[in-house]
SEVEX-820392 format. One line per field, with one value per residue (C-alpha): residue number from 1; chain; residue in three letters; x, y, z. Coordinates in Angstrom, 2 decimals. Example, Ala and Ser with C-alpha at 12.3 -4.5 7.8 and 13.67 -1.06 7.14 Angstrom:
! residues 2
i (1;2)
ch (A;A)
aa (ALA;SER)
xx (12.30;13.67)
yy (-4.50;-1.06)
zz (7.80;7.14)
! end
This chain:
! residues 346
i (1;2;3;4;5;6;7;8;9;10;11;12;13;14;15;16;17;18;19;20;21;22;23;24;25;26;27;28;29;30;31;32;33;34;35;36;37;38;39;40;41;42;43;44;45;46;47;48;49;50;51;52;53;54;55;56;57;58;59;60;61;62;63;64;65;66;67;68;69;70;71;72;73;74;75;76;77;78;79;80;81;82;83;84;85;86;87;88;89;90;91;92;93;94;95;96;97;98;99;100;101;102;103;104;105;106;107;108;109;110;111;112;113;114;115;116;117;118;119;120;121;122;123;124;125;126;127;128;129;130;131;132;133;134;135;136;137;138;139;140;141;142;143;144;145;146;147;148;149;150;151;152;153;154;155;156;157;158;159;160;161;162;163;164;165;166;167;168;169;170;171;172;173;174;175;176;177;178;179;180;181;182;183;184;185;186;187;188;189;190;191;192;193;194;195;196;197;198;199;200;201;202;203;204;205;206;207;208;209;210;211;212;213;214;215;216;217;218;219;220;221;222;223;224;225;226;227;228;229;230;231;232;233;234;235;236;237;238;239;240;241;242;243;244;245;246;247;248;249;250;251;252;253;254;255;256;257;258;259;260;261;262;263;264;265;266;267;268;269;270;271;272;273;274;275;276;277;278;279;280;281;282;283;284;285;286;287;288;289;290;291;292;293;294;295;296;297;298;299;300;301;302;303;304;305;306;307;308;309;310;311;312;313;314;315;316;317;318;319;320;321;322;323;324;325;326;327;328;329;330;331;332;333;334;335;336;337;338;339;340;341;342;343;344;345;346)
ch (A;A;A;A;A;A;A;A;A;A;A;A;A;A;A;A;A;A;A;A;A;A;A;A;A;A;A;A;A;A;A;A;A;A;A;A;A;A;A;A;A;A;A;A;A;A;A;A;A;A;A;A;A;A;A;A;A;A;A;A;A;A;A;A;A;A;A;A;A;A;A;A;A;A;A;A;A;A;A;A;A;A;A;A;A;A;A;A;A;A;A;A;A;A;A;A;A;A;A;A;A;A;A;A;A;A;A;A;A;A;A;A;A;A;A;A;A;A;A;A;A;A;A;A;A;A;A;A;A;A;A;A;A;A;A;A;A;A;A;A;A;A;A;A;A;A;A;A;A;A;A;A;A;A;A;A;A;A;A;A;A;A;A;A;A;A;A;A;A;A;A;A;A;A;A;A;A;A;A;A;A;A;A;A;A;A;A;A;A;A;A;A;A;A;A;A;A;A;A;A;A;A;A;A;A;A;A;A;A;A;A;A;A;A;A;A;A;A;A;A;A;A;A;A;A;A;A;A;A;A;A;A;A;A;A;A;A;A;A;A;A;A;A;A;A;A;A;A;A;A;A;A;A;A;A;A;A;A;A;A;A;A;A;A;A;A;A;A;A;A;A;A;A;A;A;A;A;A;A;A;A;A;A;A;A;A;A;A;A;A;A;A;A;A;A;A;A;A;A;A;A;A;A;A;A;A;A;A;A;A;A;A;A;A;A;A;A;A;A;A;A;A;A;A;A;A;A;A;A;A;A;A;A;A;A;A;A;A;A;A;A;A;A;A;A;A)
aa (UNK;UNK;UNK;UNK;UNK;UNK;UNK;UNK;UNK;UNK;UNK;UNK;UNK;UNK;UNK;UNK;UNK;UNK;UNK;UNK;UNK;UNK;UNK;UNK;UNK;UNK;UNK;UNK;UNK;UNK;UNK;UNK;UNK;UNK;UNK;UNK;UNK;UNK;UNK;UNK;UNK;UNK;UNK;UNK;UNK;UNK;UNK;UNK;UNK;UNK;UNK;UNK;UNK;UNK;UNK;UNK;UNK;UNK;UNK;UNK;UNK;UNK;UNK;UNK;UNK;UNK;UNK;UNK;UNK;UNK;UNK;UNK;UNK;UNK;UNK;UNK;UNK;UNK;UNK;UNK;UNK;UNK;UNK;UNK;UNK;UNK;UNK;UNK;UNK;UNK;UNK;UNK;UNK;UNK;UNK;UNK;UNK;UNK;UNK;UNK;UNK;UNK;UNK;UNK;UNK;UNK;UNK;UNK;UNK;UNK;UNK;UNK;UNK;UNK;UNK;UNK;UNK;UNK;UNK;UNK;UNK;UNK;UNK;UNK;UNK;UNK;UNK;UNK;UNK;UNK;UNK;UNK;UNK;UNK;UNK;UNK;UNK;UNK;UNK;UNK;UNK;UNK;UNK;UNK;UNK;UNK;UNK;UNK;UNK;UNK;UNK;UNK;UNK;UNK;UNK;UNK;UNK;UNK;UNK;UNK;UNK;UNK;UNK;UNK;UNK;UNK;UNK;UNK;UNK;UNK;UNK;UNK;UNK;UNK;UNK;UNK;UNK;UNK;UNK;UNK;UNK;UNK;UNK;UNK;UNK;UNK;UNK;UNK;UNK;UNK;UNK;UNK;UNK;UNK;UNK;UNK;UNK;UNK;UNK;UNK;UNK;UNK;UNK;UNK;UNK;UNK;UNK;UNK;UNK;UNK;UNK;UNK;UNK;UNK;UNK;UNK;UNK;UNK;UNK;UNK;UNK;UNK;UNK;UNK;UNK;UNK;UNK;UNK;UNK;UNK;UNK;UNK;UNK;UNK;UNK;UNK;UNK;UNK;UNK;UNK;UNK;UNK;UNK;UNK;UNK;UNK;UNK;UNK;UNK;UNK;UNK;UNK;UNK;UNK;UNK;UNK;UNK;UNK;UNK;UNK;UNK;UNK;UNK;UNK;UNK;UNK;UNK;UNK;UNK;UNK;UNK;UNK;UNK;UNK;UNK;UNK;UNK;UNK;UNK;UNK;UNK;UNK;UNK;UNK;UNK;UNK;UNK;UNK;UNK;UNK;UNK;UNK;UNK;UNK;UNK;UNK;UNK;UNK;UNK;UNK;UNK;UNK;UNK;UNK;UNK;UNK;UNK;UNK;UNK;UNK;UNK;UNK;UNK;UNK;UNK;UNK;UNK;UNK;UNK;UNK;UNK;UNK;UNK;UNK;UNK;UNK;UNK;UNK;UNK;UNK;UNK;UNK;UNK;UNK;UNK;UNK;UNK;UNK;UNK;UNK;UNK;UNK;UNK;UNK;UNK;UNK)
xx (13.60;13.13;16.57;15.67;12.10;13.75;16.01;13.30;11.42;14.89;15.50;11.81;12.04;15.66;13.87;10.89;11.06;8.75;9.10;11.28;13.56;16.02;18.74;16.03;14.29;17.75;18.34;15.30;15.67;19.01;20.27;20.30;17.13;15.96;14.08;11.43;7.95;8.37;4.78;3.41;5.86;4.52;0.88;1.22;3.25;1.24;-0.95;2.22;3.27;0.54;-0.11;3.36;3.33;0.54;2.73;2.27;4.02;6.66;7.52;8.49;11.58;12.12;12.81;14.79;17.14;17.27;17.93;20.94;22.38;21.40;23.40;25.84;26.78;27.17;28.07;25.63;22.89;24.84;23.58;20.05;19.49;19.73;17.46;14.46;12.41;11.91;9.88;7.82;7.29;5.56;3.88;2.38;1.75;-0.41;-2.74;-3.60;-4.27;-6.17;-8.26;-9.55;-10.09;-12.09;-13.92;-12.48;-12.92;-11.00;-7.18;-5.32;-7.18;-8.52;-9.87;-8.03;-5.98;-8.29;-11.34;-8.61;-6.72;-9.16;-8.43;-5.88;-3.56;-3.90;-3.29;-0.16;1.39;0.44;2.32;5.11;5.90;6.39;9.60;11.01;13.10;14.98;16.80;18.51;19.78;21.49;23.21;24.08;27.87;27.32;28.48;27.02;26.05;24.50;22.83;21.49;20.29;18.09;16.24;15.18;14.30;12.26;10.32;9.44;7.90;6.58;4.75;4.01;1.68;-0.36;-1.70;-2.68;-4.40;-5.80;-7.16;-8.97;-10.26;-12.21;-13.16;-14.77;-16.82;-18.00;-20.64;-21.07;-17.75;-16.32;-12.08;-11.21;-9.01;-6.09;-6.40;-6.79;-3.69;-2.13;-3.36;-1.95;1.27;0.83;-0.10;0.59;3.30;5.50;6.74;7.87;9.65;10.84;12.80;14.16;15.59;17.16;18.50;19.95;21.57;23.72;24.65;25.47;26.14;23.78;20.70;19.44;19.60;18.30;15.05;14.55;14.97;12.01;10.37;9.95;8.87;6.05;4.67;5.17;2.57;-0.18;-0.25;-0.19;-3.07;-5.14;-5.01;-6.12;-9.11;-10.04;-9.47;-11.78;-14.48;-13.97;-13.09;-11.84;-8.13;-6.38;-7.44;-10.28;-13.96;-15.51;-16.52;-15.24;-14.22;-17.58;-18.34;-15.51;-17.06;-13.51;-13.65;-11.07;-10.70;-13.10;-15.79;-14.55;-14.93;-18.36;-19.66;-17.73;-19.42;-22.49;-23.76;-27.15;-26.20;-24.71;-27.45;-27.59;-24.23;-24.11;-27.51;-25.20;-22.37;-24.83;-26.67;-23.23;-21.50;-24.89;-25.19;-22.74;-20.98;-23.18;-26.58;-25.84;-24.56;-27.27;-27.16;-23.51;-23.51;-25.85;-23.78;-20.64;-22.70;-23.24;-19.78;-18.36;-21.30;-20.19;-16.35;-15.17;-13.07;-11.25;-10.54;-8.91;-6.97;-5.56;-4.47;-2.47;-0.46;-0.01;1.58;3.68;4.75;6.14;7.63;9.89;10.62;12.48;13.72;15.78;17.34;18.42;19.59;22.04;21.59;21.92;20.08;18.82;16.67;15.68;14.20;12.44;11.09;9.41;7.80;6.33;5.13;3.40;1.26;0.02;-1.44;-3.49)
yy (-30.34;-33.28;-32.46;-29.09;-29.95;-32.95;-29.88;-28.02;-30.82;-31.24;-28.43;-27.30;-30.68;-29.77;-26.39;-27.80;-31.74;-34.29;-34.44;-31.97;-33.42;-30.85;-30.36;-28.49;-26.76;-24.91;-24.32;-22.32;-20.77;-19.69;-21.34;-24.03;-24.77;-27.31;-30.43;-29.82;-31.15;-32.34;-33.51;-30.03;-28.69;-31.36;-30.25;-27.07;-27.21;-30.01;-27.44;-25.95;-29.76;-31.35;-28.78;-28.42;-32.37;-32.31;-30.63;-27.89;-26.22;-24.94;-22.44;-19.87;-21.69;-22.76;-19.22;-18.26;-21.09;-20.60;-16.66;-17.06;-19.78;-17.37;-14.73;-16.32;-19.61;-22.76;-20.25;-18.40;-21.54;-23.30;-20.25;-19.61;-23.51;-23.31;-20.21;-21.52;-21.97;-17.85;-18.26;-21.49;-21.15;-18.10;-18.60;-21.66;-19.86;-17.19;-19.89;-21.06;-17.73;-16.99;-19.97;-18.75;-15.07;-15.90;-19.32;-21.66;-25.55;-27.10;-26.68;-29.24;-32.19;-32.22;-30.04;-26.69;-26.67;-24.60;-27.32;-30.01;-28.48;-25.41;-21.67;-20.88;-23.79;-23.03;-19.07;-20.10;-22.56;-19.62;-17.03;-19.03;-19.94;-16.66;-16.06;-19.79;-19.25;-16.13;-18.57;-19.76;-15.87;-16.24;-19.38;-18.70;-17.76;-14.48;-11.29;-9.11;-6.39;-9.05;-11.00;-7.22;-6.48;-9.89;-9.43;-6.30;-7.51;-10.30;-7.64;-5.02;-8.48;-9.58;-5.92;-6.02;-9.87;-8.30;-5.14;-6.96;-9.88;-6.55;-5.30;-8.42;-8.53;-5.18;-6.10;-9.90;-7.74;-4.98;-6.91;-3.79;-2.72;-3.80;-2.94;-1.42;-3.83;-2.10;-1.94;-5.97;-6.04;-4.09;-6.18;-9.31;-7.68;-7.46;-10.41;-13.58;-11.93;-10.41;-14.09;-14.68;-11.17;-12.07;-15.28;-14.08;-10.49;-13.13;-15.43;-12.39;-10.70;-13.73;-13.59;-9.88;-6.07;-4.50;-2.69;-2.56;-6.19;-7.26;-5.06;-6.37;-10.06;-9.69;-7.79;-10.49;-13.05;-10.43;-9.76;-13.99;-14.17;-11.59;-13.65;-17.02;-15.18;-14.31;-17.78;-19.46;-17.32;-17.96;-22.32;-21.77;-20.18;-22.88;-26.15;-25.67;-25.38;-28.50;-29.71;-26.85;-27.02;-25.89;-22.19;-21.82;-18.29;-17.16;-18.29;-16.52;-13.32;-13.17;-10.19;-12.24;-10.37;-12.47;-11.26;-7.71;-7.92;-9.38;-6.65;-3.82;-5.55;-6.21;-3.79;-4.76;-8.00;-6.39;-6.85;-10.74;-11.37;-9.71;-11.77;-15.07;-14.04;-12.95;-16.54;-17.96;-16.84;-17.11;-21.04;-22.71;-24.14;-27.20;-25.51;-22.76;-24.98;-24.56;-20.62;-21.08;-23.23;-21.10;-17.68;-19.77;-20.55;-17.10;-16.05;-18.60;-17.87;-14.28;-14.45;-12.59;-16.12;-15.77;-11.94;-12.41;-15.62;-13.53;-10.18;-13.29;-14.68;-10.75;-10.72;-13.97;-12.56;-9.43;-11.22;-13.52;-10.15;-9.11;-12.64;-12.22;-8.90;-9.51;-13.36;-14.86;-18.04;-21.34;-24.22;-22.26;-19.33;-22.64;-24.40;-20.96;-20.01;-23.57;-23.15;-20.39;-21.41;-24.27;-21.66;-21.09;-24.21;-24.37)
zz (31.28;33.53;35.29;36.04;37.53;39.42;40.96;41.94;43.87;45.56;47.44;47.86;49.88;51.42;52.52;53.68;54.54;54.59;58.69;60.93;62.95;65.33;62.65;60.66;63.33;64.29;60.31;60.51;64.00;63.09;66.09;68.72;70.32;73.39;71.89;70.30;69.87;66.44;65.86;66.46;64.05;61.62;62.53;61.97;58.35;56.84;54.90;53.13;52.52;51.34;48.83;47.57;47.43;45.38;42.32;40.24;37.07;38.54;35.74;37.86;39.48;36.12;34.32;36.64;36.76;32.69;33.56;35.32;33.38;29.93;31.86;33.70;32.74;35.44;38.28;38.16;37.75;40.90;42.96;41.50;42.17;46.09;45.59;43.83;47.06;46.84;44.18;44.62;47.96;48.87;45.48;47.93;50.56;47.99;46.89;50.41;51.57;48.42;49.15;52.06;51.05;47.76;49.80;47.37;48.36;45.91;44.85;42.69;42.77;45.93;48.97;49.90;52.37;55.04;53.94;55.18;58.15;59.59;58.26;61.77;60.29;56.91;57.55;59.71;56.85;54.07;55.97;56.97;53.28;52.92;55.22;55.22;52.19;53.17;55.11;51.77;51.46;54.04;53.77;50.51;49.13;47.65;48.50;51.12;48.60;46.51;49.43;50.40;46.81;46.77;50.02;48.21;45.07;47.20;49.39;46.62;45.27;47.99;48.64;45.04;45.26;48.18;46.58;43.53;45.72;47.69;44.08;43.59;46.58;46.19;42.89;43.95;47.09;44.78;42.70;40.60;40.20;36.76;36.22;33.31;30.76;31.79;35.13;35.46;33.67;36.33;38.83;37.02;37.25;40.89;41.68;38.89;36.72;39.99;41.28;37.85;37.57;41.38;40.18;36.93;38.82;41.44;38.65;37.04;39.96;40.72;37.05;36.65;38.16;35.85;37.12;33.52;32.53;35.86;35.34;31.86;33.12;35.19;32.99;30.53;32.94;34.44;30.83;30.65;34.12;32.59;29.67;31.58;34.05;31.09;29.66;32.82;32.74;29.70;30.25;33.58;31.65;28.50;30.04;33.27;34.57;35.52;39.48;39.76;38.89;35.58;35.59;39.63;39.12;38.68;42.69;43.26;41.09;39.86;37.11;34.92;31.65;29.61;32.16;31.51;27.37;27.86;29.58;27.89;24.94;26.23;28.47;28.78;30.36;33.45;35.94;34.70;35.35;38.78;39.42;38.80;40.33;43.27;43.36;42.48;46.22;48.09;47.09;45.96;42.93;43.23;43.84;41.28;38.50;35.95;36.08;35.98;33.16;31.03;31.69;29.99;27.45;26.76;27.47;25.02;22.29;22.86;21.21;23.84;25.51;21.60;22.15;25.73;24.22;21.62;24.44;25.89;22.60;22.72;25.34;24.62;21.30;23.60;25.29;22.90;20.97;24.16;24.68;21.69;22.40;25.94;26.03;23.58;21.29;23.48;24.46;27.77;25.39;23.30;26.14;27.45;24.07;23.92;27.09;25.87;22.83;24.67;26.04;22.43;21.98;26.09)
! end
């Protein structure tokens, strides 16, 4: 797996390098250009770098490498791996601009990006992770008809991640509005399992001519992200997720699914948890950590963090079943399936 990841960190950096220099400024302006002020250019992109630099799972790039090599062999693999930066990228740019709508301060390790570099720089890198990595579509040596087909796959996506952030959104400003189970599964479709579906469609369509397959390649890797989604909510609420603080979400009145069980199981606690999540935004994680604390302590005592762990392994189990009907034996479906079943034991 090493080989793969060391791939990944490759061409994110070919895509975006550590400095710009005029060679890469033309790449991206699609043609020649005067000299340019490189430091600005460094300014202005060090949000998107430093956070990429800081790491990340990179599971996304991952499946869909192992999708088109499961489909099409070394060809096929050759092609996804100068696409990869479609997935991890704007996936990037998401969490920056996430930061900043749900006022988060910390992001893998350290401060967000907007805390670091002001919200006008940090919006800027966000969106421009976004539209960087089309510029491998069109440098790459496919077909027209196949170049066409993944600049469509890459905006339905695309539309796809910003109506599910938009459903959260709503959700975090409406202190009494609590989703239904199913529709914060939809949203998770939107906006954590689409990237995954993204990739794996891409990986595919390099790999085959078969509307069918394609769909069911993604498909798998969106039911993958709900699961993954639903498992990071319930690690925030139980120990807290890698480079974020204990119990964050509830600042962020994120209704993660946990939240949803409790109070579809415990309706008489509603006006205490919007009383939290109200004292939670107004003050702070710091100044609110005691009321924080104790609704966890609740939550946990509750069973409902069990309940939403099992929806996930749910969803995992899905999603191997289809695993095995679309994608022959070989090392590739291996390596996938024990990804997966890492998730079992977060």
């Amino acid at each position: 797996m090493d080989r793969w990841l060391n791939i990944i960190e490759h061409e994110l950096k070919r895509v975006l390098p550590e400095s710009s220099d005029q060679t890469w400024i033309e790449w991206v302006l699609g043609s020649s250009a005067p000299p340019t002020d490189t430091v600005a250019i460094d300014q202005f992109s060090e949000p998107a770098r430093d956070l990429i630099r800081r790491g990340g799972k990179r599971w996304r790039p991952l499946f869909m490498m192992l999708t088109a090599k499961m489909l099409g062999g070394d060809t096929a693999l050759a092609l996804a791996e100068r696409l990869v930066s479609l997935v991890e990228l704007p996936h990037n740019g998401s969490l920056i601009v996430d930061d900043i709508e749900d006022k988060s301060d910390w992001r893998r390790g350290g401060p967000a990006m907007h805390i670091l570099y002001g919200e006008d720089f940090s919006i800027n890198a966000g969106n421009f992770l976004y539209f960087l990595p089309t510029k491998t579509i069109d440098e790459a040596p496919l077909d027209d008809k196949v170049k066409l087909q993944i600049y469509q796959i890459y905006a339905k996506y695309m539309r796809r991640v910003h109506m599910g952030q938009g459903m959260d959104i709503c959700w975090h400003h409406q202190h009494r509005t609590f989703p239904s189970v199913q529709e914060y599964e939809l949203m998770c479709r939107l906006k954590t399992g689409c990237l995954a579906a993204m990739g794996c469609e891409i990986g595919a369509a390099v790999a085959v001519d078969d509307p069918q397959v394609i769909w069911r390649a993604g498909h798998i890797a969106e039911t993958i992200g709900v699961g993954f989604q639903i498992l990071d909510d319930v690690i925030n609420l139980e120990k807290g997720n890698p480079g974020k603080k204990h119990g964050d979400d509830i600042v962020e009145n994120k209704k993660s699914l946990p939240i949803i069980m409790y109070v579809e199981e415990n309706p008489e606690q509603v006006e205490y948890l919007i009383g939290v999540f109200q004292q939670a935004r107004k003050d702070g994680y710091d100044d609110s950590i005691s009321s924080i604390e104790e609704l966890l302590g609740n939550i946990q005592a509750s069973g409902t963090l069990g309940k939403a762990r099992n929806r996930a392994f749910a969803l995992f189990e899905e999603a191997l079943q289809e695993i095995d009907s679309l994608y022959a034996p070989s090392a590739e479906r291996d390596m996938l399936v024990s990804m997966i079943h890492r998730f079992f034991s977060a």
